[in-house]
C-alpha positions as CSV (number, residue, x, y, z in Angstrom):
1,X,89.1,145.6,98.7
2,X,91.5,142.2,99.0
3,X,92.3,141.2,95.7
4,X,91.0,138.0,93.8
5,X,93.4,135.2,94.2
6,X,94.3,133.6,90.9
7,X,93.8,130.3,89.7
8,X,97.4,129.4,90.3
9,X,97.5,130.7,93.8
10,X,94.4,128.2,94.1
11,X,95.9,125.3,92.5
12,X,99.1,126.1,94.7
13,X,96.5,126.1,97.7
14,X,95.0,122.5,96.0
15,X,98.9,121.2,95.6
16,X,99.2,122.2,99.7
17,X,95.9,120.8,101.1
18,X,96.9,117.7,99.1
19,X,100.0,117.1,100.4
20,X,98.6,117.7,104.1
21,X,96.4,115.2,103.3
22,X,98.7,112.6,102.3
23,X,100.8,113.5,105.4
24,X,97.9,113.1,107.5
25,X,97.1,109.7,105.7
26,X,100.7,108.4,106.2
27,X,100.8,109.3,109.8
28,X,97.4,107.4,110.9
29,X,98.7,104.4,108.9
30,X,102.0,104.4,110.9
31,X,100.0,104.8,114.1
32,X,97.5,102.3,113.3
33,X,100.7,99.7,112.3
34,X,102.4,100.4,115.2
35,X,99.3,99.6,117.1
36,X,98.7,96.4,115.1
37,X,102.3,95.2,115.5
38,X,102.7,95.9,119.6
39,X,99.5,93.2,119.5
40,X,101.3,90.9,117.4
41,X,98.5,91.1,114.8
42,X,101.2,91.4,112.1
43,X,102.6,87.8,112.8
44,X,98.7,86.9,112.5
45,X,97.2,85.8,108.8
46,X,94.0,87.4,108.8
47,X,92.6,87.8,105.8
48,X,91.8,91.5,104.6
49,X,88.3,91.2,105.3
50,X,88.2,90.1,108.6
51,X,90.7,93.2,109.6
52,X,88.5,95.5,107.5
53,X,85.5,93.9,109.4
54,X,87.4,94.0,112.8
55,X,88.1,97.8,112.0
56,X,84.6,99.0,111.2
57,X,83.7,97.1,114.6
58,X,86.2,99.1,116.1
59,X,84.4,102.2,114.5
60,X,81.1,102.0,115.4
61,X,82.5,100.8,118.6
62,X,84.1,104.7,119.2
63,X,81.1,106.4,117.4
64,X,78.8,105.0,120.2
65,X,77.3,102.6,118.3
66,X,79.3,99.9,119.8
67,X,76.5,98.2,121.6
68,X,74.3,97.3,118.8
69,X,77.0,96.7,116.3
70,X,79.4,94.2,118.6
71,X,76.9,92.3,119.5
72,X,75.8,91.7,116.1
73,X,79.2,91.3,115.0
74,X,79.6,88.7,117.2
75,X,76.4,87.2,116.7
76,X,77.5,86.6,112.9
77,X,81.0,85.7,113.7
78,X,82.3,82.8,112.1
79,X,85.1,82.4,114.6
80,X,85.0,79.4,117.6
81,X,84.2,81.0,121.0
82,X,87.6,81.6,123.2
83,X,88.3,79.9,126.5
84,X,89.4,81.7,129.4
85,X,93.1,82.2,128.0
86,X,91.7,84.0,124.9
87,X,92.6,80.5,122.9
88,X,90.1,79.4,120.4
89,X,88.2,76.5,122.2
90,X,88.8,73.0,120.4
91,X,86.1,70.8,118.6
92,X,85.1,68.1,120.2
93,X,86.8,64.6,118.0
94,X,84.7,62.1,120.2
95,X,82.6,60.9,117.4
């Protein structure tokens, strides 16, 4: 019969998982940065919502729901249609 493992092997177990966790947190963040930076998104001001918003697109995008959700993301998108060179397409001042 194994013996019982006692509650400070546990929290010692707790402590480890923990740190893996952070580790694992740290490392996505770095990937997700470097990712961000090569696009030149970090030059960009975006406000935190829109990234957060851009992000769960990105999401549901990999999940499979990308479909549905892009195209209602895009319907509700505040932003001016691009042109052809990805530049936001200028209002009309022609009275």
């Amino acid at each position: 019969m194994a013996a019982k493992p006692s509650i400070s092997d546990i929290d010692a177990q707790i402590e480890k998982l923990r740190e893996r966790k952070r580790t694992l947190i740290v490392k996505s963040a770095e990937r997700f940065a470097r990712a961000a930076t090569k696009a030149g998104l970090a030059e960009m001001e975006i406000a935190d919502e829109e990234v957060e918003r851009i992000f769960e697109d990105i999401a549901a995008r990999f999940r499979g729901e990308g479909k549905k959700a892009a195209s209602a993301s895009v319907a509700s998108s505040p932003r001016p249609a691009a042109d052809a060179t990805g530049a936001a397409a200028a209002a009309s001042h022609d009275g």
